[in-house]
C-alpha positions in Angstrom: 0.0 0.0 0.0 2.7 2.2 1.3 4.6 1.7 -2.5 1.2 2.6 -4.3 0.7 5.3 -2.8 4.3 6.7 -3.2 4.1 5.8 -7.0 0.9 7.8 -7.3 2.0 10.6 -5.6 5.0 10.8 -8.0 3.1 10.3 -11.1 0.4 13.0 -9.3 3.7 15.9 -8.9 5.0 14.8 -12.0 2.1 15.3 -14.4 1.0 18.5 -12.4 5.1 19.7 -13.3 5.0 19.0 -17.1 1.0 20.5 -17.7 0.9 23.2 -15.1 4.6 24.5 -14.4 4.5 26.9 -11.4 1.1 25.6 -10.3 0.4 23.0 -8.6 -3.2 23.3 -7.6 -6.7 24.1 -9.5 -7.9 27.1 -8.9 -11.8 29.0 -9.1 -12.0 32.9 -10.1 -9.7 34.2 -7.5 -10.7 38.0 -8.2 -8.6 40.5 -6.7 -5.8 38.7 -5.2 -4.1 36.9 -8.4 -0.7 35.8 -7.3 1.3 38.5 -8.5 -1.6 41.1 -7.7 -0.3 43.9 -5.1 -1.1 43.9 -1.2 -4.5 45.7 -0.9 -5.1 47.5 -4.3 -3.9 46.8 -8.0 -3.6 50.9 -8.7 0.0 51.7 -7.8 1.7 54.4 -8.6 4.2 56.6 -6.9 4.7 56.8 -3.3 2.3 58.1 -1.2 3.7 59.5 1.9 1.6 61.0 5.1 0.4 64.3 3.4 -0.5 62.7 0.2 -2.4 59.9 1.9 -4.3 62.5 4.3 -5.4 64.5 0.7 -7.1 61.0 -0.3 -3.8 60.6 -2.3 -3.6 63.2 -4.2 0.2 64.3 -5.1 0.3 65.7 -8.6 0.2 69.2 -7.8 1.3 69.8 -4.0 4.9 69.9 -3.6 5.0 68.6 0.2 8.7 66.9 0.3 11.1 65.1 -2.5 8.2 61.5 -2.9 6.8 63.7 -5.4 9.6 62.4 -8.2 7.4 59.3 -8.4 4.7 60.7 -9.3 4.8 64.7 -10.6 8.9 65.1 -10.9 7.9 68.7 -12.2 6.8 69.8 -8.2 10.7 69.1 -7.7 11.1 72.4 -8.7 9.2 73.9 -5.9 10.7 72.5 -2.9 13.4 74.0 -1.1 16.5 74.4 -2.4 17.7 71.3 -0.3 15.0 68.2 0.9 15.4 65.4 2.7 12.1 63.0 3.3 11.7 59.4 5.0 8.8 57.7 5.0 6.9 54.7 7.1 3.9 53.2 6.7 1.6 50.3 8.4 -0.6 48.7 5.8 -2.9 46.5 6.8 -5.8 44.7 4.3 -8.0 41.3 4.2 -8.0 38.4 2.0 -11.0 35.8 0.6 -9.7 34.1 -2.0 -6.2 33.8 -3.0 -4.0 30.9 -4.3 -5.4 27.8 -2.8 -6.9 29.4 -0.1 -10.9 29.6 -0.2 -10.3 28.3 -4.0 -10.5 24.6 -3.6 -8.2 23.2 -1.3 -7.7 25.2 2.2 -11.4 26.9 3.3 -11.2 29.0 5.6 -14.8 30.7 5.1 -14.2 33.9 6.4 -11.5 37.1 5.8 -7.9 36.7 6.7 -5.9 40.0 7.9 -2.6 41.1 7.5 -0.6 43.8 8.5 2.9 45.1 6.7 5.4 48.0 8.5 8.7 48.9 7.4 10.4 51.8 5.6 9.1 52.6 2.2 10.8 55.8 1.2 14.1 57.4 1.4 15.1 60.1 -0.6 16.5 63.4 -1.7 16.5 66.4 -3.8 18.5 69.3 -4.5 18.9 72.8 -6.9 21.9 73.5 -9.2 21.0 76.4 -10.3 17.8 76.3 -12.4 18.0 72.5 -12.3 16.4 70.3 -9.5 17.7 66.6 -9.3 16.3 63.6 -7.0 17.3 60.3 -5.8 15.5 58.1 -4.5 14.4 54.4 -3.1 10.8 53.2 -2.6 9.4 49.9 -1.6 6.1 50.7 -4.1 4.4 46.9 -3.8 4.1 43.9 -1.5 2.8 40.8 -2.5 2.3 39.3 1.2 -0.2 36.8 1.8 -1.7 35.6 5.2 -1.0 32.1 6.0 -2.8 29.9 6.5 -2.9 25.8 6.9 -4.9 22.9 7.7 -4.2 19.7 9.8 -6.7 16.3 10.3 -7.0 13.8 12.2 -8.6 10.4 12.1 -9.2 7.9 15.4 -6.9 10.5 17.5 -3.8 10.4 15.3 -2.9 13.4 13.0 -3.3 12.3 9.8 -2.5 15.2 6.8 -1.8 18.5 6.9 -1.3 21.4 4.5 0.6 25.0 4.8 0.3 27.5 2.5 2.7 31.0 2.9 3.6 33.7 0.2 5.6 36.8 0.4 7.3 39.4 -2.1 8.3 43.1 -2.3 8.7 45.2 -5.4 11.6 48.0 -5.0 12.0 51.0 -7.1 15.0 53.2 -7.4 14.4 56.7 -9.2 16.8 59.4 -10.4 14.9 62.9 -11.4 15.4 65.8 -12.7 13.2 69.4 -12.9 13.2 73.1 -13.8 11.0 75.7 -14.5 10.3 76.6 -18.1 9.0 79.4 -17.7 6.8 81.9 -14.9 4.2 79.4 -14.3 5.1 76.3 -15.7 7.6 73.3 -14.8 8.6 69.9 -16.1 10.1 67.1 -14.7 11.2 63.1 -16.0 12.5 60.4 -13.8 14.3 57.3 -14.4 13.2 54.0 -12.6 14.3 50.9 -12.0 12.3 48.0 -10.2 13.5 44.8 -8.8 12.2 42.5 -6.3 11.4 39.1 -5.6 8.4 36.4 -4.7 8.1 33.1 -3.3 5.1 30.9 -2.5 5.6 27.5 -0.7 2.8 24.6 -0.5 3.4 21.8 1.8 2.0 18.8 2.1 2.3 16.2 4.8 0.6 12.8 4.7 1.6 11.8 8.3 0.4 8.5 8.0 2.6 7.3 5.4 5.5 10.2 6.4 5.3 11.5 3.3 6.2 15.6 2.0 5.1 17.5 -0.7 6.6 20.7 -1.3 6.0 22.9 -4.2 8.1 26.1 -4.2 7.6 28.9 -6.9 9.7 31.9 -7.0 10.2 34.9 -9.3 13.5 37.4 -9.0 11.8 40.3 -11.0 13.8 43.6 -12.9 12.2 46.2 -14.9 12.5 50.0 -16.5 10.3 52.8 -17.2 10.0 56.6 -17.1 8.1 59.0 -15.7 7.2 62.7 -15.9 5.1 65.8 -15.5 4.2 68.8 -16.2 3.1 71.5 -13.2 1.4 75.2 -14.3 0.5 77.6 -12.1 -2.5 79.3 -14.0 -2.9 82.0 -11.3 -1.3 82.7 -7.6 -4.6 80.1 -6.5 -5.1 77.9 -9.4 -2.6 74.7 -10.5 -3.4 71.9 -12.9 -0.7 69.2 -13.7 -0.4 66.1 -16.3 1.7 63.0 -15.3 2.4 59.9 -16.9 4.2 56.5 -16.2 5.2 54.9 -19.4 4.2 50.7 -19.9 6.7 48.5 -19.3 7.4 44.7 -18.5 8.6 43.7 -15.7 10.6 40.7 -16.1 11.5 37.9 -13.5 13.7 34.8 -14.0 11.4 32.0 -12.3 12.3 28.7 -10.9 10.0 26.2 -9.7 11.0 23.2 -7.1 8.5 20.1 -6.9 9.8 17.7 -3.7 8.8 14.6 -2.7 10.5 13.2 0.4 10.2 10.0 2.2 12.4 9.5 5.0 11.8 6.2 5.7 13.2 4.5 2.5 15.3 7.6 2.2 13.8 8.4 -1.3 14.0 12.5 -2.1 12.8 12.9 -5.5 13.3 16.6 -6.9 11.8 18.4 -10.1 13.4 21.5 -10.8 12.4 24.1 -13.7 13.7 27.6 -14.7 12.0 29.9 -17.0 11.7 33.3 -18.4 8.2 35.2 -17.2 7.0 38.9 -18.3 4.3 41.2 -16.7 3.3 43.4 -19.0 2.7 46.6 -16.9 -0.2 49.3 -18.1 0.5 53.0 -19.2 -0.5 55.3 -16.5 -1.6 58.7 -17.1 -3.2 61.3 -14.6 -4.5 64.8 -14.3 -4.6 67.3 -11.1 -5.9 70.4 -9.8 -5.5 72.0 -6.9 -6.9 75.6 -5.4 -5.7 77.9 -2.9 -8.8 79.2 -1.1 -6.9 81.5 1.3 -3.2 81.3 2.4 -4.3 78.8 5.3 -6.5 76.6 3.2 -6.7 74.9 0.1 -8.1 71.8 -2.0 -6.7 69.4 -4.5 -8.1 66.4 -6.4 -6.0 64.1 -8.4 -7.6 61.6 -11.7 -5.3 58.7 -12.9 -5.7 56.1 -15.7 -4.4 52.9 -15.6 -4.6 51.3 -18.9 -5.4 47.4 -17.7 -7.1 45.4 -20.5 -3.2 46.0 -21.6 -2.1 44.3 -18.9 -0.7 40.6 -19.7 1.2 37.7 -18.8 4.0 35.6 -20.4 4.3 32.6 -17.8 7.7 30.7 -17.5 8.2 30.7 -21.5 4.7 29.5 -22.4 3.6 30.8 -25.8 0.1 31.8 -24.6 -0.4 34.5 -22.6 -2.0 33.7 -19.1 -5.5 35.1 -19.2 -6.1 38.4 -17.0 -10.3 39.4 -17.7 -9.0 43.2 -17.0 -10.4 46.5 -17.6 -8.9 49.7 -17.2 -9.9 51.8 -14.7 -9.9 55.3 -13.4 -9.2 56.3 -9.7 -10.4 59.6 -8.6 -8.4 61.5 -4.8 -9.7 64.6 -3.6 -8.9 66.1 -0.4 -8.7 69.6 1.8 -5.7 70.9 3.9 -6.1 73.7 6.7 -3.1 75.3 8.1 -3.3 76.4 11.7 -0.4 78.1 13.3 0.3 78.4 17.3 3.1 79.9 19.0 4.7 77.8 21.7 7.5 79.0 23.8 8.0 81.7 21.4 8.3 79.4 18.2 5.7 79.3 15.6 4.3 76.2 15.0 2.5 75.4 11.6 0.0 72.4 12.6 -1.8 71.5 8.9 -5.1 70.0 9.3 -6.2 67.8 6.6 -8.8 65.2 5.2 -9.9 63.3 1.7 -12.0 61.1 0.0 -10.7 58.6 -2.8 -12.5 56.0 -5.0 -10.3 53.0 -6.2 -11.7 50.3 -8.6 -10.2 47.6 -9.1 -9.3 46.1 -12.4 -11.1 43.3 -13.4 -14.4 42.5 -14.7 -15.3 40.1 -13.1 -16.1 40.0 -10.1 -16.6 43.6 -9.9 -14.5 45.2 -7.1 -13.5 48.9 -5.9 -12.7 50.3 -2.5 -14.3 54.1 -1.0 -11.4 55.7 1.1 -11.5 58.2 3.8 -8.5 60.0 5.1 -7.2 62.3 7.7 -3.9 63.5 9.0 -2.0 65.6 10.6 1.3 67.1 11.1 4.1 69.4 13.2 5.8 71.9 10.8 8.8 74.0 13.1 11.0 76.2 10.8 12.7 73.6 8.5 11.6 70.2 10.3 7.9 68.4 9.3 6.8 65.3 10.7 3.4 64.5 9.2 1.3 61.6 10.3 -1.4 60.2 7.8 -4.3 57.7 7.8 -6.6 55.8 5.3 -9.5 53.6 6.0 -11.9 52.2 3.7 -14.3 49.0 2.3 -14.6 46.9 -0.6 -17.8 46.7 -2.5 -18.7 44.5 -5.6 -16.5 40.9 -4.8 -19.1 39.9 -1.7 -15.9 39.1 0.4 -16.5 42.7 2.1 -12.6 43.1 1.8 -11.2 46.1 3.4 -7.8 48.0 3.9 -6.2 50.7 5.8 -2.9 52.6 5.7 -1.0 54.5 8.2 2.1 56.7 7.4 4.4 58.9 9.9 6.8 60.9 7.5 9.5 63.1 8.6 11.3 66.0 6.3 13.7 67.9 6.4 14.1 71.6 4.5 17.1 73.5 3.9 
């Protein structure tokens, strides 16, 4: 018994390997969370640091410290002649389906969370002359999963159990430069490059016959694109911008391990495959306004495109693509910034007040899926020093899994 069931769990791994490289497991409509979909929302762009987020992300025409070369490079031209910004965040989002969870295999049959801090920004700008140049390094996506895993027993004894963990970051380094054209309007272009990495394992233990599965995928990714801006300043109160982020394919050298291990007759039986994968990303192209009420107050509201049904997949050197039912979509920020100043011990102390609304759909068809944000932050501005602290919160409509996500981001900069 022991033997046939070895032999069939060979001929199982094997014929999984050679028709399905990279997966090892059927899978329904997994909706938002594809495998190489981004932690929380597919519509990345830029950096958004604490004042951004608090404006319902809005960044295209409010130069509030050097993030901005991710998104409108052209506002580098209206910072300080010297800036230096760092940026944390806790993000935090649930999950329904994803991989093999709640798809076939593991069931949990309710929302997994999962929460993400580190350091996601770093960077710097500064003016030669008429010139302003930026460099910078930004973790822009995570593809984190919960994990999650399932053990039975039978008559007392455990009898199988499955794990199921995934994690990835995406990295982007950017190099800009800006100047003013002309009274009233600037223009900026950056350079980028992205790299990072993914792995997912699944593991499988049949305890009764001490036998292992393990499936390992991983990707080591590596792209290129550019980005740019334009900023005019119509009047003293009005501003409208244009950005874009050029399409590119982001690239990853995949490898793919299939293990079966059996201690007990010492049999380890490995499958190993390498091949060349390509995400095709979407153009991205965005408009923005923003209005100065009064010195102390103002508004801003920010439109991008992202050009989805573009989007496409090359899997480990297969000639079709891998299907992606996308659309594109169009995600709309607008927020409001008050500016309250207080004297304390003699030193004036700018204290900026602010709060947004932003609506983010999601890009495919079907199921239908977009999240309603609200935001609101704060921040202590003294002479040359800003430390800004910014929150989103919001729910997802349209899946049924009720999915929702939050973001919260303390960023300090530095002017000189």
């Amino acid at each position: 018994m022991r033997n046939h069931r070895f032999l069939f769990s060979f001929l199982l791994v094997l014929s999984i390997h050679i028709f399905f490289p990279g997966t090892s497991w059927p899978q329904m409509t997994l909706g938002q969370y594809e495998d190489e979909a981004p932690f929380r929302t597919w519509n990345s762009f830029g950096i958004a640091t604490a004042s951004s987020l608090a404006l319902g992300e809005t960044q295209f025409t409010i130069a509030a410290d050097c993030s901005v070369a991710l998104s409108n490079p052209a506002l580098l031209s209206h910072l300080p002649r010297i800036t230096f910004t760092l940026s944390s965040s806790l993000n935090s989002a649930s999950f329904y389906k994803y991989s093999i969870v709640n798809t076939g295999v593991l069931f949990t049959g309710e929302n997994l969370s999962s929460e993400l801090f580190g350091l996601d920004f770093a960077g710097a700008s500064f003016r030669v002359k008429n010139w302003t140049l930026a460099l910078s390094m930004a973790l822009v996506e995570s593809y984190h999963r919960p994990k999650a895993g399932y053990s039975s027993t039978y008559g007392g004894y455990l009898y199988e159990s499955i794990y199921f963990e995934q994690e990835g970051v995406l990295k982007n380094i950017n190099f800009s430069i800006a100047r003013e054209i002309f009274n009233g309007l600037s223009a900026g272009f950056g350079l980028n490059y992205v790299y990072g990495r993914f792995e997912k394992t699944v593991t499988d233990i049949d305890h009764a016959y001490n036998i292992t599965i393990t499936d390992i995928l991983s990707h080591e990714f590596k792209g290129f694109f550019l980005n740019g801006g334009l900023l005019w300043n119509l009047t003293e109160k009005i501003a409208i911008a244009a950005v874009f982020r050029t399409p590119f394919v982001k690239k990853s050298d995949g490898k793919s391990l299939k293990r079966t291990y059996l201690p007990d007759t010492d049999t380890d039986i490995k499958i190993e495959v390498s091949g060349r994968s390509e995400y095709k990303q979407p153009l991205v192209v965005g408009l923005g306004v923003s209005y100065q009420i009064s010195p102390e107050l103002k508004v801003s509201s920010d439109l991008i495109f992202y050009n989805w049904s573009k989007y496409s997949i090359i899997y480990f050197g297969q000639e079709n693509e891998l299907p992606r039912n996308f659309k594109d979509t169009i995600k709309i920020g607008a927020g409001i910034e008050q500016m309250v100043s207080v004297d304390i011990f003699g030193q004036k102390i700018s204290i900026p007040l602010r709060a947004g609304l932003s609506y983010d759909p999601q890009p495919m068809k079907k199921p239908g899926s977009s999240y309603f944000y609200y935001s609101l932050g704060t921040g202590f501005h003294w002479e040359k020093f800003h430390l800004d602290a910014g929150l989103l919160f919001g729910q997802e409509k349209g899946s049924g899994d009720s999915l929702s996500g939050r973001k919260a981001v303390l960023s300090l900069t530095l002017e000189l």
